[in-house]
PDB file with one MODEL, atoms N, CA, C and O in Angstrom:
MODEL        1
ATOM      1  N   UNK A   1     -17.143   1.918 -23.762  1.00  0.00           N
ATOM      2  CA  UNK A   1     -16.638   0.748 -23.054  1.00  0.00           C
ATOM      3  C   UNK A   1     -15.519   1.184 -22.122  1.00  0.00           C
ATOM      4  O   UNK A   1     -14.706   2.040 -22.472  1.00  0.00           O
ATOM      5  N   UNK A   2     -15.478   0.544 -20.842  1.00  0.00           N
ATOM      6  CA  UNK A   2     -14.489   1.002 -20.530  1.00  0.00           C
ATOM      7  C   UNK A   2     -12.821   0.117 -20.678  1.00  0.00           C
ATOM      8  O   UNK A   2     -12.500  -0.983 -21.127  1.00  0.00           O
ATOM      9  N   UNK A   3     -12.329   0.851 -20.274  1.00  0.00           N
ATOM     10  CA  UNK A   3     -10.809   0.885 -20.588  1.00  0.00           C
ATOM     11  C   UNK A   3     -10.445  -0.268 -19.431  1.00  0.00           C
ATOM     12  O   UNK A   3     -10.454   0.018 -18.234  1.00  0.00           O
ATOM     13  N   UNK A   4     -10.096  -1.723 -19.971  1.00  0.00           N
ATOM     14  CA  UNK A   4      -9.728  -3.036 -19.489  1.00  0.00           C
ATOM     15  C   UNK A   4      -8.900  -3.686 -19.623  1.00  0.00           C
ATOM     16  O   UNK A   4      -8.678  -3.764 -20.831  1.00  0.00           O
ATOM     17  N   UNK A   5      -8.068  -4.405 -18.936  1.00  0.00           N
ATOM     18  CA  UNK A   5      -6.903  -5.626 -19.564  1.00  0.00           C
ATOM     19  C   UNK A   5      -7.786  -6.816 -20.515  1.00  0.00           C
ATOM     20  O   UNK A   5      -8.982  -7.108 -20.525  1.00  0.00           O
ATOM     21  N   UNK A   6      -6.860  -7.227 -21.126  1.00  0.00           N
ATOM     22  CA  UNK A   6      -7.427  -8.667 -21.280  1.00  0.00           C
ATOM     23  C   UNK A   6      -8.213  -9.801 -20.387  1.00  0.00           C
ATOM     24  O   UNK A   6      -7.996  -9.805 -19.176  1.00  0.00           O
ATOM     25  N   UNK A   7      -8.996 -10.630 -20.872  1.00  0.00           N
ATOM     26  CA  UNK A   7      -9.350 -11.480 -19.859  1.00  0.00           C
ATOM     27  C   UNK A   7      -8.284 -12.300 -18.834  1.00  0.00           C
ATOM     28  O   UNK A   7      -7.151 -12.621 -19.193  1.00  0.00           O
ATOM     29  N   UNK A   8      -8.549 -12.436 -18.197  1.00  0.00           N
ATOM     30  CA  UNK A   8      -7.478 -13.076 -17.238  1.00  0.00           C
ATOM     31  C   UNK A   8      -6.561 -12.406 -16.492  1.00  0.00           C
ATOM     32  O   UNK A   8      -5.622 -12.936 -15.899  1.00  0.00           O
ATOM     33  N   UNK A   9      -6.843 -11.143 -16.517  1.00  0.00           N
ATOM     34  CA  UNK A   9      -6.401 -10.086 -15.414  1.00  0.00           C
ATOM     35  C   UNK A   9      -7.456  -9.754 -14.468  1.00  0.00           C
ATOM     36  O   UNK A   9      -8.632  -9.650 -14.816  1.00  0.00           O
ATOM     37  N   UNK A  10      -6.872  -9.514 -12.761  1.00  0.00           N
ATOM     38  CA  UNK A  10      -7.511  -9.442 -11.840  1.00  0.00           C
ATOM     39  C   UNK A  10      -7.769  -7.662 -11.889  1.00  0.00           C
ATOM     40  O   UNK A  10      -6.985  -6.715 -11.942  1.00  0.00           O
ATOM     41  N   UNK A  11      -9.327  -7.772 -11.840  1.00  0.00           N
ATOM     42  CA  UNK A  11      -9.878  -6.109 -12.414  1.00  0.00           C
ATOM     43  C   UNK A  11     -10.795  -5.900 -10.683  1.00  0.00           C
ATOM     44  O   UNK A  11     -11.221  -6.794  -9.951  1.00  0.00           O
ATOM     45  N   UNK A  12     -10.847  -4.240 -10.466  1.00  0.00           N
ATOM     46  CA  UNK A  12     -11.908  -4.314  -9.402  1.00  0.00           C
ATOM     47  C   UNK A  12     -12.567  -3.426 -10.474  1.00  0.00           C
ATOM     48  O   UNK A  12     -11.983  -2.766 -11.333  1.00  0.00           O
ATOM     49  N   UNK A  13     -13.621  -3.510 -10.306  1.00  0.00           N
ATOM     50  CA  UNK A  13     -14.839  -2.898 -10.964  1.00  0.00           C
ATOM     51  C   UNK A  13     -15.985  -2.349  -9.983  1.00  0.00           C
ATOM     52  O   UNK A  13     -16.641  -3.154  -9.322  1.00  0.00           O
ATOM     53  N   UNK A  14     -16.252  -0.765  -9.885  1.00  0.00           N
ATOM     54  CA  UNK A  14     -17.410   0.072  -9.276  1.00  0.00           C
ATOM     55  C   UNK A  14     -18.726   0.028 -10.273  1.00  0.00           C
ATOM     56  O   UNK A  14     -18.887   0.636 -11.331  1.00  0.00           O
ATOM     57  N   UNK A  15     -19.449  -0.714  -9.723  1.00  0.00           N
ATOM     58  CA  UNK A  15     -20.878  -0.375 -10.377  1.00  0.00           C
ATOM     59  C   UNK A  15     -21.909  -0.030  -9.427  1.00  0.00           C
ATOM     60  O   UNK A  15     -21.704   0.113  -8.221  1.00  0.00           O
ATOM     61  N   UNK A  16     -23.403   0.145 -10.200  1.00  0.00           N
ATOM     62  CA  UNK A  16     -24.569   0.655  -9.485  1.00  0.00           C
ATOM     63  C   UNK A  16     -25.494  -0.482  -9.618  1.00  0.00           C
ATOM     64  O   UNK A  16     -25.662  -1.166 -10.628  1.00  0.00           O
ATOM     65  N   UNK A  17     -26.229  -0.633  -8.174  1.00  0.00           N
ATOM     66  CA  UNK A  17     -27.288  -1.592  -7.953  1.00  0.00           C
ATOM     67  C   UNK A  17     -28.458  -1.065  -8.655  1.00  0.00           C
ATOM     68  O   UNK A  17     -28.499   0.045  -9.185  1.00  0.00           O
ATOM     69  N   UNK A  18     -29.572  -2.072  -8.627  1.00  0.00           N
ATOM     70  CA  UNK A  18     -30.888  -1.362  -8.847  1.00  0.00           C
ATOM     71  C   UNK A  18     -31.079  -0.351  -8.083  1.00  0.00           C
ATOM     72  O   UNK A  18     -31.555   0.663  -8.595  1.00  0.00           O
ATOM     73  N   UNK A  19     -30.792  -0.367  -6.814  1.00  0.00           N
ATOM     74  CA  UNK A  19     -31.450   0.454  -5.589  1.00  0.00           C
ATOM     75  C   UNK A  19     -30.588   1.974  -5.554  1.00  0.00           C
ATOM     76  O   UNK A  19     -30.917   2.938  -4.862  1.00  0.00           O
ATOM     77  N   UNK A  20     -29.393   1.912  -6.499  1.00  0.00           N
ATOM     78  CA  UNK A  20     -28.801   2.863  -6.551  1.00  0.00           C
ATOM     79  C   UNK A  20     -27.686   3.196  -6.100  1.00  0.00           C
ATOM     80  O   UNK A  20     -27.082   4.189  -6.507  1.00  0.00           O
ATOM     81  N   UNK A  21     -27.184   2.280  -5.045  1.00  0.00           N
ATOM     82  CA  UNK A  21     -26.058   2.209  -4.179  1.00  0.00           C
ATOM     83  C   UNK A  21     -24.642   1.444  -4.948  1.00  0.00           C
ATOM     84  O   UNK A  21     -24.643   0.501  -5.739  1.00  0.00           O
ATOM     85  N   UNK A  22     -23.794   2.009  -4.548  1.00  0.00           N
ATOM     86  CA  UNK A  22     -23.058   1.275  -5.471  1.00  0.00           C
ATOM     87  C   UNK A  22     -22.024   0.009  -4.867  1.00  0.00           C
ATOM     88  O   UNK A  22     -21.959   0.137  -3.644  1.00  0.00           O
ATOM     89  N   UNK A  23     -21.349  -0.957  -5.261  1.00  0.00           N
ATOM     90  CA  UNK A  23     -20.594  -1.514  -4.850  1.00  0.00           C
ATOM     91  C   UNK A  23     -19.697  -2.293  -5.649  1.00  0.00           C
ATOM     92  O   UNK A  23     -19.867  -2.230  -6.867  1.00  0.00           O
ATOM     93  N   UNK A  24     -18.544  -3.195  -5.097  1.00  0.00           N
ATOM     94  CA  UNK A  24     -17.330  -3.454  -5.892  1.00  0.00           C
ATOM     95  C   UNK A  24     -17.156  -4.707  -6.814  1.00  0.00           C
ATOM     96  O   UNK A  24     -18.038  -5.566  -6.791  1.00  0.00           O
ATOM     97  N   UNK A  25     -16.551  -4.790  -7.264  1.00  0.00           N
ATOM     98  CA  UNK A  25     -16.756  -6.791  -8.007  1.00  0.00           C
ATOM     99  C   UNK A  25     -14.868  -6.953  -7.581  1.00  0.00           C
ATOM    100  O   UNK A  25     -14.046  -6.545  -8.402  1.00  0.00           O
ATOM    101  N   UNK A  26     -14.555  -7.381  -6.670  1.00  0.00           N
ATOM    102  CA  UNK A  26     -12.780  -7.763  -7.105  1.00  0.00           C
ATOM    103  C   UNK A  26     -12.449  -9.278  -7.628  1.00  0.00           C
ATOM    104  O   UNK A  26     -12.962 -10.228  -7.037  1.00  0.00           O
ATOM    105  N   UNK A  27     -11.822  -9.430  -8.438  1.00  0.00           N
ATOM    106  CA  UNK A  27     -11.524 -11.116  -8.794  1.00  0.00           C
ATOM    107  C   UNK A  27     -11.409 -10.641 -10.098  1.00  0.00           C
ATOM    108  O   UNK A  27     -11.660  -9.519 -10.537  1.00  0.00           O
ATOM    109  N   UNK A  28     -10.913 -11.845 -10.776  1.00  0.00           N
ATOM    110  CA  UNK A  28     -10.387 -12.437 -12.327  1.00  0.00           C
ATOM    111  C   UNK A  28     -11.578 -11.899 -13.177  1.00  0.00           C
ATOM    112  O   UNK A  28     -12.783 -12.022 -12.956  1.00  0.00           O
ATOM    113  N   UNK A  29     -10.829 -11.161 -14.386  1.00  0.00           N
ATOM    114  CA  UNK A  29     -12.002 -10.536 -15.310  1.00  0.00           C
ATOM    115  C   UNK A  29     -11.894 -11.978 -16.420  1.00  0.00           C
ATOM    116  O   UNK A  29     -10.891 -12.194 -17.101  1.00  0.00           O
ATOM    117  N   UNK A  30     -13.128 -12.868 -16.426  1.00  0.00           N
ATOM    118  CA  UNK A  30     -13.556 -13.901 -17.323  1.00  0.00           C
ATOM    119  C   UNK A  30     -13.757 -13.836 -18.834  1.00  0.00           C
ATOM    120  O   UNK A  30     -13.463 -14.645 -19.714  1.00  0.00           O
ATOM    121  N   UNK A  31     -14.472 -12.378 -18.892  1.00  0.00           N
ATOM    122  CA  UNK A  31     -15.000 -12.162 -20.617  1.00  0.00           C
ATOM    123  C   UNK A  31     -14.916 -10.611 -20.129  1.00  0.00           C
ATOM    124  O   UNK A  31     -14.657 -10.174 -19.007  1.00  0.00           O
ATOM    125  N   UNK A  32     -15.290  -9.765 -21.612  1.00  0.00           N
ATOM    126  CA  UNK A  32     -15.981  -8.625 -21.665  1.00  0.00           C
ATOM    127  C   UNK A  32     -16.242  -8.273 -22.736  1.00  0.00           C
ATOM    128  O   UNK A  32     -15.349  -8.603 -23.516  1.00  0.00           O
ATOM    129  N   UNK A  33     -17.503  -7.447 -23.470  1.00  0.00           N
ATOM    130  CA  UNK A  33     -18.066  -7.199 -24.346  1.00  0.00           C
ATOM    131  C   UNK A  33     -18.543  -6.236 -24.526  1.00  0.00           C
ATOM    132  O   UNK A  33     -18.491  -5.506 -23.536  1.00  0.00           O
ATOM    133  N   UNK A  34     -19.245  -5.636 -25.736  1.00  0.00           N
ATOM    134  CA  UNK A  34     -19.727  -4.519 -25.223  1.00  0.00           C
ATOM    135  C   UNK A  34     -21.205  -4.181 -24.327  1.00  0.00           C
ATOM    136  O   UNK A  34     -21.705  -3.071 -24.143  1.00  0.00           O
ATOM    137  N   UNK A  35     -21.519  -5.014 -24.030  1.00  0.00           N
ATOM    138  CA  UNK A  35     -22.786  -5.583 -23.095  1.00  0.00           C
ATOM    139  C   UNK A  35     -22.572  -5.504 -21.345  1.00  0.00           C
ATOM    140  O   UNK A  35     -23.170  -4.910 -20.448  1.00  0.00           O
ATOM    141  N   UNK A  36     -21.504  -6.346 -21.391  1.00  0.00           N
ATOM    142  CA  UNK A  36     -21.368  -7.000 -20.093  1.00  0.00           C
ATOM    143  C   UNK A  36     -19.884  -7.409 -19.601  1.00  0.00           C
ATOM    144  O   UNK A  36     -19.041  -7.724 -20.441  1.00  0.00           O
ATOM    145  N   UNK A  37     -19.684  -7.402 -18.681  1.00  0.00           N
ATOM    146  CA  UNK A  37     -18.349  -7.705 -17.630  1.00  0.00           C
ATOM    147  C   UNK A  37     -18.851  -9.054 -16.902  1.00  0.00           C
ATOM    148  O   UNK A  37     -19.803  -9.299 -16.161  1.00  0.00           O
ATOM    149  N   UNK A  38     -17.709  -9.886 -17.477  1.00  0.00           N
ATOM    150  CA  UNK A  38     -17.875 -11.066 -16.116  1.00  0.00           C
ATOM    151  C   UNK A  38     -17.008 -10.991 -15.616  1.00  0.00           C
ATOM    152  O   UNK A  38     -16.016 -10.725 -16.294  1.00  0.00           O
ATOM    153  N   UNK A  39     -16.798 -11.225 -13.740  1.00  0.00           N
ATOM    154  CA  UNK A  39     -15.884 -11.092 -13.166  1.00  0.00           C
ATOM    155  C   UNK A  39     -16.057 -12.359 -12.033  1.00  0.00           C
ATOM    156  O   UNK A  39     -17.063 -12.426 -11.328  1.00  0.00           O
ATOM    157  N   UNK A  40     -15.263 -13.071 -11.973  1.00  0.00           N
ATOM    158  CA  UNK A  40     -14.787 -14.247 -11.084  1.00  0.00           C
ATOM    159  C   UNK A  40     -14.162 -13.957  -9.557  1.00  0.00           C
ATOM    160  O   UNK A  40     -12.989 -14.303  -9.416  1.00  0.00           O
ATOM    161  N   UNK A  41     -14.784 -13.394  -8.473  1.00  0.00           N
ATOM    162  CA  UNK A  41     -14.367 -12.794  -7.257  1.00  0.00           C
ATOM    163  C   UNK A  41     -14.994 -14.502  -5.697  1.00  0.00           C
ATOM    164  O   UNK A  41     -15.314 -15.691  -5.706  1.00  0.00           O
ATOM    165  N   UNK A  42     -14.764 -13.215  -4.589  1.00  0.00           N
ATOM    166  CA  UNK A  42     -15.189 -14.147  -3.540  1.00  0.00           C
ATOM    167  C   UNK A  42     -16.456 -14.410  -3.540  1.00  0.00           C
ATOM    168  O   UNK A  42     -16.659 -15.495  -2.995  1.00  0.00           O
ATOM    169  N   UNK A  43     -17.384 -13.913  -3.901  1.00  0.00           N
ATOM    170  CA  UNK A  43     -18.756 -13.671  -4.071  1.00  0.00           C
ATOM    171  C   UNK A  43     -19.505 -14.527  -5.235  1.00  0.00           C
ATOM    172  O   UNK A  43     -20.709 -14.549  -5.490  1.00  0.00           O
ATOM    173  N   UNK A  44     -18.411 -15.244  -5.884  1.00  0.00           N
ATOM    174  CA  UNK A  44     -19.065 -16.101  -6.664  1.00  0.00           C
ATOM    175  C   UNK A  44     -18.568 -15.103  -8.182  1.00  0.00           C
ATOM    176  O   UNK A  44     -17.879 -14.085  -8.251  1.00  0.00           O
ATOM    177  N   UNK A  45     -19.184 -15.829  -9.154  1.00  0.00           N
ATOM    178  CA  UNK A  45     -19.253 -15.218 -10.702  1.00  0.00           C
ATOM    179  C   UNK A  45     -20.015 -13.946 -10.691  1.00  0.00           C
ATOM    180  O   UNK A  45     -20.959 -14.001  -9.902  1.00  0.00           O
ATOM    181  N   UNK A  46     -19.883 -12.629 -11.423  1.00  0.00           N
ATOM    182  CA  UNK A  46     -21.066 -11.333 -11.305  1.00  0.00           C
ATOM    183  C   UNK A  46     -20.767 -10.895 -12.351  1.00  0.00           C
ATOM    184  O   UNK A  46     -19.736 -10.340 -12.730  1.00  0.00           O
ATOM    185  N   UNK A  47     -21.918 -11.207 -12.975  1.00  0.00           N
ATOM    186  CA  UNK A  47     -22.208 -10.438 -14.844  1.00  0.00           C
ATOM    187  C   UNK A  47     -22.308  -9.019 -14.241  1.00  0.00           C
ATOM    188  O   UNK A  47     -22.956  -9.004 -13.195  1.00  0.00           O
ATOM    189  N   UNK A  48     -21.869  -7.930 -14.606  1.00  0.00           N
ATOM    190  CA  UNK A  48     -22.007  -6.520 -14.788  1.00  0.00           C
ATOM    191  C   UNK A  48     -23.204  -6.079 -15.995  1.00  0.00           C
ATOM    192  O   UNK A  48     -23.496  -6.873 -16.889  1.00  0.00           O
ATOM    193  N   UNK A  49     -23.663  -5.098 -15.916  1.00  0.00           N
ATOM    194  CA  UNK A  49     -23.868  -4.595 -17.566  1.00  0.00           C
ATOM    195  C   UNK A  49     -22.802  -3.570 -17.598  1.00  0.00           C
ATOM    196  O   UNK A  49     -22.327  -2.961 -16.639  1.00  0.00           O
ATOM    197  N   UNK A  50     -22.561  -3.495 -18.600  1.00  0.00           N
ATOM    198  CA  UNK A  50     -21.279  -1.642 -18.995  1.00  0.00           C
ATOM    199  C   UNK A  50     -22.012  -0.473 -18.394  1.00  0.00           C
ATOM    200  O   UNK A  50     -21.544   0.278 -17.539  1.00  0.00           O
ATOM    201  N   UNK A  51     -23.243  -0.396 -18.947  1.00  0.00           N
ATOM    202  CA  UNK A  51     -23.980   0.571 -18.941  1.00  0.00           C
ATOM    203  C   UNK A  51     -23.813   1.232 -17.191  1.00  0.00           C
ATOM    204  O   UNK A  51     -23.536   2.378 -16.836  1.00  0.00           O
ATOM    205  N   UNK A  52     -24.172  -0.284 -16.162  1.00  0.00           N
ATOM    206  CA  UNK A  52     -23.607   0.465 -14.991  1.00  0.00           C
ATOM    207  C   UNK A  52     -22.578   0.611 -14.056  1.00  0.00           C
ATOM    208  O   UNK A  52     -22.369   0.898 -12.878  1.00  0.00           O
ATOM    209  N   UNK A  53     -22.006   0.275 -15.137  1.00  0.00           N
ATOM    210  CA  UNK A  53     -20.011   0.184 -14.570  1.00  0.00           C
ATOM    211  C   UNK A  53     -19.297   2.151 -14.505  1.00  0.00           C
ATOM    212  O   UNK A  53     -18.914   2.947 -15.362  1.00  0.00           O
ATOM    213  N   UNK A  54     -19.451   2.183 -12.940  1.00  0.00           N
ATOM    214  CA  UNK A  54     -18.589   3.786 -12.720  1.00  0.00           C
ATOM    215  C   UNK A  54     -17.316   3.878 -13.091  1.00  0.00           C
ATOM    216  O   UNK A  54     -16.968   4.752 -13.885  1.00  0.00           O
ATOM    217  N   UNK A  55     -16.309   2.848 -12.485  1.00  0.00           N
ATOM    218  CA  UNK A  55     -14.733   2.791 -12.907  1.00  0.00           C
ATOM    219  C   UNK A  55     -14.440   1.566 -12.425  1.00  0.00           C
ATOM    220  O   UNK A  55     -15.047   0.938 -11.557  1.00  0.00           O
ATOM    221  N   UNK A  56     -13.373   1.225 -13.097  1.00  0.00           N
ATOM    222  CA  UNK A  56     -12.687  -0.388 -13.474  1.00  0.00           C
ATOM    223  C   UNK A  56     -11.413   0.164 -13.374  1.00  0.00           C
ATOM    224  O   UNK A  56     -11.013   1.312 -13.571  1.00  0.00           O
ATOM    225  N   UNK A  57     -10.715  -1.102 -12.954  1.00  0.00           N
ATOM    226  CA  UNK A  57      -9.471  -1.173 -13.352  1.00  0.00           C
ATOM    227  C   UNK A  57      -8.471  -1.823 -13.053  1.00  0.00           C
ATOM    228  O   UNK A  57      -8.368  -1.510 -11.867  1.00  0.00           O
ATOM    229  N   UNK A  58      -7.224  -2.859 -13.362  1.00  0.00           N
ATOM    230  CA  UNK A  58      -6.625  -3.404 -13.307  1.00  0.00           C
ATOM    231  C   UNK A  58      -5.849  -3.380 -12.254  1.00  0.00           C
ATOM    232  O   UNK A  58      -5.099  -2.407 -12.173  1.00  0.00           O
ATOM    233  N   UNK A  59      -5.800  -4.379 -11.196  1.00  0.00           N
ATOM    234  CA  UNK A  59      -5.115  -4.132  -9.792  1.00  0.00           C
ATOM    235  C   UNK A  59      -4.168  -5.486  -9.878  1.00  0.00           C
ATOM    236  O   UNK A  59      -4.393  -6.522 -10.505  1.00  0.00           O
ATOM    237  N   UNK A  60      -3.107  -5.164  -9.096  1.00  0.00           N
ATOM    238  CA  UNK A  60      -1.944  -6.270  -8.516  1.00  0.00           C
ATOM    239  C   UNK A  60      -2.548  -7.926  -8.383  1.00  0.00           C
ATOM    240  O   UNK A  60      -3.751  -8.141  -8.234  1.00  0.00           O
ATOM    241  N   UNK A  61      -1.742  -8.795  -8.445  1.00  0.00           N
ATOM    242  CA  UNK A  61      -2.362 -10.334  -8.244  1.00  0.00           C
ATOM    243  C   UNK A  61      -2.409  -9.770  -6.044  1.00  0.00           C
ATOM    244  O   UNK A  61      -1.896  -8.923  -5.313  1.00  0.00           O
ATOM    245  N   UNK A  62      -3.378 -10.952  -5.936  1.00  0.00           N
ATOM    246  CA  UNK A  62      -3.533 -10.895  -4.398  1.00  0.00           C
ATOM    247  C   UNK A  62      -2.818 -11.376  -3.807  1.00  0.00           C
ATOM    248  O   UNK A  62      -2.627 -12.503  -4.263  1.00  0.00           O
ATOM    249  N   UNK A  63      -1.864 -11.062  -2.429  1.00  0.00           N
ATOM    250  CA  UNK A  63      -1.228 -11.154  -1.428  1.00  0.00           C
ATOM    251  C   UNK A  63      -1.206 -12.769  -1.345  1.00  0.00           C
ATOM    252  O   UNK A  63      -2.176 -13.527  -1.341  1.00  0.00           O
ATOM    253  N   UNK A  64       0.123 -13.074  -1.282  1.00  0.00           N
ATOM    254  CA  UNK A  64      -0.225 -14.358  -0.569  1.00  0.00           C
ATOM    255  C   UNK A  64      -0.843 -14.691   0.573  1.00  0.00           C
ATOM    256  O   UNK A  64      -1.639 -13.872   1.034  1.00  0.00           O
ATOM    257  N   UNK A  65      -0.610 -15.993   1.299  1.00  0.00           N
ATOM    258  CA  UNK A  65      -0.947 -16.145   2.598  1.00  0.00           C
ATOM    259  C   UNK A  65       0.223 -15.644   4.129  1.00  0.00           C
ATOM    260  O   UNK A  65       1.414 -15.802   4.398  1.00  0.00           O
ATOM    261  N   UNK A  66      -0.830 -15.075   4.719  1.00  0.00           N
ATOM    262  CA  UNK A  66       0.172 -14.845   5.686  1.00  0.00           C
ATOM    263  C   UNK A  66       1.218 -16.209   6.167  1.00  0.00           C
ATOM    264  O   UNK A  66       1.057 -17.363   5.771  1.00  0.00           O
ATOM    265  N   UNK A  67       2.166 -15.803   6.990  1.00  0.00           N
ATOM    266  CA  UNK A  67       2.565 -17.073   7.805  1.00  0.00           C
ATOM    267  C   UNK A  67       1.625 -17.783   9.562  1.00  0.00           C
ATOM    268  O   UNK A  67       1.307 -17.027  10.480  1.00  0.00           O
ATOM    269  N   UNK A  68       1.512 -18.505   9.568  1.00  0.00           N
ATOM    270  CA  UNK A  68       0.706 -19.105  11.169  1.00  0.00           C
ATOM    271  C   UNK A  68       1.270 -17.935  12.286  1.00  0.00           C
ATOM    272  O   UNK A  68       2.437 -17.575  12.136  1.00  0.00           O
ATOM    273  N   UNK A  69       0.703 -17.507  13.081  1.00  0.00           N
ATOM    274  CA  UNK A  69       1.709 -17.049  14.254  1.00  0.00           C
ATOM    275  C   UNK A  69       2.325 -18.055  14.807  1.00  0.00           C
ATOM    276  O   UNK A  69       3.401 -17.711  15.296  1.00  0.00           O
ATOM    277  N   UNK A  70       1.989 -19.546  14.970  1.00  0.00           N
ATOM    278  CA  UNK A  70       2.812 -20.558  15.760  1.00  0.00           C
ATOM    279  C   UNK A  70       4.146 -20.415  14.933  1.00  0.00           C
ATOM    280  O   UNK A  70       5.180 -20.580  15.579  1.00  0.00           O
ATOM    281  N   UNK A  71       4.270 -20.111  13.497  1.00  0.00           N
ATOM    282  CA  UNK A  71       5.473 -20.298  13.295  1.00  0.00           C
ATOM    283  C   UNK A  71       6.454 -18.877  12.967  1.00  0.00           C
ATOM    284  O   UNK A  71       7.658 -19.010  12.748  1.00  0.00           O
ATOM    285  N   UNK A  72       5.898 -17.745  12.964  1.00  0.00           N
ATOM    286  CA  UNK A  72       6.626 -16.752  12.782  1.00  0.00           C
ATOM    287  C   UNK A  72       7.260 -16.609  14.548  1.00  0.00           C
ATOM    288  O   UNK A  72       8.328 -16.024  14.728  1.00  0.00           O
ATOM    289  N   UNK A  73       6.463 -17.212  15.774  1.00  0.00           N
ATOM    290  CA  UNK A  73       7.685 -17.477  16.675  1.00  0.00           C
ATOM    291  C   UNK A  73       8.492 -18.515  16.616  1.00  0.00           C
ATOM    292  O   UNK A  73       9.146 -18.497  17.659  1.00  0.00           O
ATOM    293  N   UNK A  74       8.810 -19.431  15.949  1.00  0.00           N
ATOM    294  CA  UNK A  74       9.859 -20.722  15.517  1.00  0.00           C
ATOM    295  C   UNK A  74      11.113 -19.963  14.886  1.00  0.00           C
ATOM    296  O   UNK A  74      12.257 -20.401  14.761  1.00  0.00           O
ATOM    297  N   UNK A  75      10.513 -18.469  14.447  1.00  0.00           N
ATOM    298  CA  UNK A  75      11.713 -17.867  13.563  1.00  0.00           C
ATOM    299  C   UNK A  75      13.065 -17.552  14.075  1.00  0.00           C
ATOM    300  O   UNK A  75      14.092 -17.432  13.407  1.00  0.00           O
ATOM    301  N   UNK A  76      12.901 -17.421  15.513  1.00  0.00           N
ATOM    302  CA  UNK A  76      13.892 -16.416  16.249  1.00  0.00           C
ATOM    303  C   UNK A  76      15.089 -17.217  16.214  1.00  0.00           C
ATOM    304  O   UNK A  76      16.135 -16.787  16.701  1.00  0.00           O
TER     305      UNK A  76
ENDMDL
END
C-alpha cells in the first residue's frame, strides 16, 4: 500500500491507464483501502486501483484566488 495521509488530505497521485500512459489524480483523498484510492479532484471523483498507483503523495492546500487586475490597480 502506499504511504498516505488520512482521508481528507489533498494527495496527487501518479497512476497507469489501460493504454499504459500514465497520468495524475490532484484533489481531496475521500477513502483508501487496500484495493482502491478515491480521490475528489477537478475531473470529478476517480477510484484508483493500488495495484496501479506509481507514487502518491501529500501536497499543500491550493492557492487561493488571485486578486481581479481591475483591482490590484485601485492599490496604488
Amino acid at each position: 500500500m502506499v504511504n498516505l495521509p488520512a482521508p481528507g488530505h489533498r494527495v496527487v497521485v501518479r497512476y497507469l491507464l489501460p493504454s499504459g500512459q500514465t497520468t495524475d489524480a490532484l484533489g481531496m483523498l475521500l477513502s483508501a483501502d487496500a484495493e482502491t484510492l478515491v480521490v475528489d479532484g477537478k475531473r470529478g471523483v476517480e477510484r484508483i486501483a493500488v495495484e496501479d498507483i506509481i507514487a502518491a503523495k501529500e501536497v499543500p492546500p491550493a492557492p487561493g484566488p488571485r486578486p481581479n487586475r481591475r483591482d490590484v490597480g485601485d492599490l496604488r
